[in-house]
N, C-alpha and C positions, 0 to 999 in steps of 0.2 A: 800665346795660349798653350799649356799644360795638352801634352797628348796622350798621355799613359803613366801609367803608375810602373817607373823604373825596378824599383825593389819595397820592401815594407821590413824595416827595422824592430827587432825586439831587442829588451834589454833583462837580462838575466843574472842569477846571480852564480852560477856553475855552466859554463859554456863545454865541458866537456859532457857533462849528462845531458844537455840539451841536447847534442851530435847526436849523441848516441841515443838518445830516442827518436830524432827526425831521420838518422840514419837505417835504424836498426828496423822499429816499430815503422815508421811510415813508408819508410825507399825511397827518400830523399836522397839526393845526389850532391857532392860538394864539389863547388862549382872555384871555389880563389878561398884562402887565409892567409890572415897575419895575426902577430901578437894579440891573442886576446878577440879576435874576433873573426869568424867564419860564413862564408856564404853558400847557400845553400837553395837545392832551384826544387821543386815540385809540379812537374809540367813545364809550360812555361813563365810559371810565376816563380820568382828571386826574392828571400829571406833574408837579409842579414841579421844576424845573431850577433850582439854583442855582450863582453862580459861588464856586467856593471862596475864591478871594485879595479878594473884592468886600466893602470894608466901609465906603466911605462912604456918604455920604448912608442913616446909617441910618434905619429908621422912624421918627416918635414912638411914645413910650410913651404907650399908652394908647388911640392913635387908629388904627394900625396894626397887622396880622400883623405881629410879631417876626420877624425875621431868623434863623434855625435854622441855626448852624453842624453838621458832621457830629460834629466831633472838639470841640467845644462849651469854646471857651476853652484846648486843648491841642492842642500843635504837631502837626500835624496831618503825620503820618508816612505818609499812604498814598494813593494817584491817587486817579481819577475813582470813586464808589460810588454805591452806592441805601443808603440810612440810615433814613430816617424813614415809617412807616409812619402817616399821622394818620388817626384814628377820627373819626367822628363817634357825640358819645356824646348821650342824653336827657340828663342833668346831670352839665358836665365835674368841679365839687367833688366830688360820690359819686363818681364813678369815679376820681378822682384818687386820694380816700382809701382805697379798696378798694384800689388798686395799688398803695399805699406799704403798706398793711398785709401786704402780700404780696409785701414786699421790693423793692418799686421805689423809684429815687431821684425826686426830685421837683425837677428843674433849673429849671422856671418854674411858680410855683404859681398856684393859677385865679385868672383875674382877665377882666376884664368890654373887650372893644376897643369902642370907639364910632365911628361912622362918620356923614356924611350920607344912604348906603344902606343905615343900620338899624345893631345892634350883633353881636356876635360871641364866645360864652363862650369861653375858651383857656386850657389848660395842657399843660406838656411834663413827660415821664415816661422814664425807662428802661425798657425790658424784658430779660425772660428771658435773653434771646439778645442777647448783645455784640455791639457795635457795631451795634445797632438802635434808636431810639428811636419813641415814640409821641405824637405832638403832639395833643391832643384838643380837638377845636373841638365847638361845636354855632350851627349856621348858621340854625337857623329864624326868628329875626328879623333876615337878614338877604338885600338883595336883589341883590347883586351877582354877577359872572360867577365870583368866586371866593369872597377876602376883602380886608377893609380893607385900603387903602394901594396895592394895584392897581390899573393903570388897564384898561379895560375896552377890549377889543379891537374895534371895532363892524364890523367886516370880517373875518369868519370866513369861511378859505377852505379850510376840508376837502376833500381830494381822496378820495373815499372810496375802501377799496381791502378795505372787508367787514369790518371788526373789530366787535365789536358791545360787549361787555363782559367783564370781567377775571375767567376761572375761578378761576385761586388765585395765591400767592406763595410761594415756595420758600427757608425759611432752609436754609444748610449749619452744622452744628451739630459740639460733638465729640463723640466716642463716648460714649453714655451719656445723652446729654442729654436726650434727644428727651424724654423721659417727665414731667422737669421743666419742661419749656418747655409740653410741651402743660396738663399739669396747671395749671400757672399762667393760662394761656387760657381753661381752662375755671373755673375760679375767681371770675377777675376780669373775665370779657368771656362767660361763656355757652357758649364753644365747645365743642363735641360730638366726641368720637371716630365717625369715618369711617373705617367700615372700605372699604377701597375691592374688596376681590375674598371670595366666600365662604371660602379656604382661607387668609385670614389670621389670624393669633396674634393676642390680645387684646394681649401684653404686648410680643412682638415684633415686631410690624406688616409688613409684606409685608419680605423679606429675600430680596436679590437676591446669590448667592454666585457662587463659581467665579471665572468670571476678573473679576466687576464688583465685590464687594466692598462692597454700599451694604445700608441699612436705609432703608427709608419709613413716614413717623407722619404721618397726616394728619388733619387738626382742622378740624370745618366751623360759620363763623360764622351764628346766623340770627339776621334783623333782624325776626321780627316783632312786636316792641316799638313798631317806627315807626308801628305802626296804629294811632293811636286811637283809629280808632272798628274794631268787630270788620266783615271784609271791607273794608275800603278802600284793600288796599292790593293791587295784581292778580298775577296769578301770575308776566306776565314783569317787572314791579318786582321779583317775590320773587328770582326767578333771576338778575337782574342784579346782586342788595343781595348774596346769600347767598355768599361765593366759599371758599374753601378757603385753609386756610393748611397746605402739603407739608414737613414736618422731614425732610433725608436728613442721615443719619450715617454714619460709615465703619466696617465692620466690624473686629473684631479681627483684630490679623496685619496688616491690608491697606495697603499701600505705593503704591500706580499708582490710578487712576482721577479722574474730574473733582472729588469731591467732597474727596479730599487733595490734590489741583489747587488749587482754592479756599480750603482751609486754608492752605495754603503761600504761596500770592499774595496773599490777601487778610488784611487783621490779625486773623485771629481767624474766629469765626463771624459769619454778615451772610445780608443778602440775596443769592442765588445767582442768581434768574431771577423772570417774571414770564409767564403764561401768559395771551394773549388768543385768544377767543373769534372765528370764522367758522361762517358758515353755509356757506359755499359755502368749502373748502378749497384746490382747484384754482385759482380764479376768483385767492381773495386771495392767494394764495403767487406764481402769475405776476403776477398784477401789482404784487407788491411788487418781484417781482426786475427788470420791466421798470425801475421805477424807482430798481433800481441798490444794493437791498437784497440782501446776500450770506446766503447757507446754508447751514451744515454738508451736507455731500453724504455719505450713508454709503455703503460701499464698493457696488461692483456686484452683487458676493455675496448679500448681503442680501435681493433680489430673486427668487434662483434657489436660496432655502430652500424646505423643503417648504410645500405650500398658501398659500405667501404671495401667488401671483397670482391664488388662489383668494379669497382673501380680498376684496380688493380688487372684484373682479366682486360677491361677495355683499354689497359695502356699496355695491354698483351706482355704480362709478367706476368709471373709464377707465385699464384697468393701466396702459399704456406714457405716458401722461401723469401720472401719480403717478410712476412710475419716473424720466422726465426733469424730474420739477421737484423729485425727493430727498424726496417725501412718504413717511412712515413710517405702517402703519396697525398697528392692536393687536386681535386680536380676545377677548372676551370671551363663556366658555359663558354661554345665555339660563338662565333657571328651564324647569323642566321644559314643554314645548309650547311654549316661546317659543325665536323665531329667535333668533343669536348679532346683539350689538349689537357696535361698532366703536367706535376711538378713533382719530382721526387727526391727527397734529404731525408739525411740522418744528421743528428750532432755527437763530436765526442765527446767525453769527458773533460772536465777541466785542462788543458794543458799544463798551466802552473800549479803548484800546489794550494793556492788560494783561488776561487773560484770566478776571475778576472778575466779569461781569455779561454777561446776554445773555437777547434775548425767545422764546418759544415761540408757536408761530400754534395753535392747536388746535380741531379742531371733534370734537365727542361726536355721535354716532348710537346714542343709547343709554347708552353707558358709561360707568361711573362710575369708572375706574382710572387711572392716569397714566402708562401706557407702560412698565409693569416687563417686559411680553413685547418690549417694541420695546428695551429695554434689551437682556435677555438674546438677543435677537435680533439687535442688532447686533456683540456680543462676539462671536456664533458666527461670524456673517459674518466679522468681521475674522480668527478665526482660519480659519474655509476659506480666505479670500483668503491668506492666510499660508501654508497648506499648496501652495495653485497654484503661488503664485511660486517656492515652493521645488520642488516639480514642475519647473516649467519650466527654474528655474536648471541642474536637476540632468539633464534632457534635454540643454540645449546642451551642458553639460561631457560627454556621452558621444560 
């Protein structure tokens, strides 16, 4: 069984401008490179960044990580993307054989990398969800900052700016799917249905209507396999290994919204976003923006909904300083005698220049949900703000 998500692959088309934005703009840290391709850590979540036209000086077989194209030997029709989710599994042949038996294709089957810093089990898989693949390594006898064929970076210069580790990853799927894809997770990798709020449907998972149009399935991976011995593994290792994988789908009927965005721009269903962890939400958001990281800004409106500045106070933050840095908070009702907990994210901007991928900053005070009231809450904004303007419009013209 699959304990954690080792690293998460992108594939780009300029691997130097990508550095130099995850270095420069976010304080990413570069963790091992080689030809054409660079790793990079943000807390404790691991990037690899590859360049997509980059194919010489490939690895050796045998001695090296394989080179993981996105589009894997076919012409490759689409920008910069996230692709590869790689697991780290206890035994990559059992898992590989379980995920063939359960309709996966099997692109590189397991086989053994050897190194001077030890060896490296590895095989590559399809999943569920197109245009995703699963690379599954298992690294315990292995001592390096990544894997084989990497060279090891000995001047790591993280600029911290509060990320700590990776709450979930978010495919966009098509209608109907979510059921199959989580099914198959839990099969072949352990993962649990999470319900994320009490008024959710077993079968329909939290379903956000009206003007947003999305459905939410969420599947929550637990790694406590890696223990073996029973207790040795501590509670914030659990919380760091354990992250969530988000399926949104687009409702029937529905035409507009980001997640037929993503359909439309991206080839298919994929990875949509990825959600890092702060403790300190205010702290890491300005300082990511000092450093030249941009945010979706939601409308003014938003702010001057009912109890929303109320909120804010009861999650003992600073309204007008969430207001001016575009924080979104969510609240969630407690169990009965317990206080309401909070959810707080921002999204950035697109990463690529096509509007395919983008990170979420998020810190949980309490919550287990992912922003379906910050959803439905910024749709309403947008349309009061819609009503003003036309207000206003319609003053001048008298």
């Amino acid at each position: 069984m699959p304990g954690y998500v080792h690293h998460v692959q992108w594939s780009v088309g300029d691997l130097s401008a990508c550095l130099q934005t995850l270095t420069k703009e976010f304080g990413w840290s570069v963790l091992a490179m080689r030809r054409g391709e660079a790793v990079v850590r943000a807390g404790k979540t691991v990037f690899l960044i590859s360049e997509k036209e980059e194919s010489r000086g490939d690895p050796d077989e045998g001695t090296a990580y394989p080179r993981i194209k996105c589009c894997q030997g076919r012409e490759c029709s689409h920008g910069d993307s996230v692709f590869n989710v790689s697991l780290e599994v206890d035994n990559v042949k059992n898992t590989c054989r379980v995920m063939k038996d359960k309709g996966s294709i099997v692109i590189m089957p397991p086989q053994t990398i050897h190194s001077p810093k030890g060896s490296v089990h590895f095989a590559l898989v399809t999943s569920p969800c197109d245009n995703v693949l699963h690379s599954l390594v298992n690294t315990q006898q292995f001592g390096g900052q990544f894997l084989p064929g990497f060279v090891d970076q000995t001047r790591i210069t993280e600029q911290s700016v509060g990320l700590t580790f990776m709450d979930h990853i978010t495919y966009v799927c098509r209608e109907g799917e979510s059921k199959t894809i989580l099914d198959w997770y839990n099969e072949t990798c352990g993962m649990v249905r999470f319900m994320m709020n009490k008024e959710e449907v077993d079968e329909e998972g939290t379903v956000i209507d009206g003007e947003v149009g999305i459905r939410l399935k969420v599947g929550e991976w637990l790694s406590e396999w890696l223990c073996k011995e029973e207790g040795s593994q501590t509670g914030e290792e659990q919380k760091e290994r354990n992250f969530k994988l988000v399926l949104a789908e687009p409702l029937t009927g529905t035409n507009n919204g980001h997640v037929n965005s993503f359909l439309s721009l991206h080839p298919g269903p994929g990875v949509q976003h990825i959600g890092l962890c702060t403790d300190n939400m205010a702290w890491s958001v300005s300082s990511l923006a000092r450093r030249g990281v941009q945010f979706r800004v939601p409308p003014p409106a938003y702010y001057t909904l009912k109890n929303k500045e109320q909120q804010f106070v009861a999650a003992g933050l600073q309204f007008i300083e969430c207001q001016q840095l575009g924080i979104l908070i969510d609240q969630e009702s407690g169990e009965t005698g317990n206080e309401p907990s909070h959810l707080l994210q921002i999204f950035t901007k697109p990463v690529f220049e096509v509007d395919t991928f983008f990170l979420e900053i998020i810190q949980r005070k309490g919550a287990r949900g992912f922003g379906a009231g910050n959803i439905r809450a910024l749709a309403l904004s947008i349309i009061e703000m819609q009503k003003r303007q036309l207000e206003e419009s319609e003053n001048k013209e008298q």
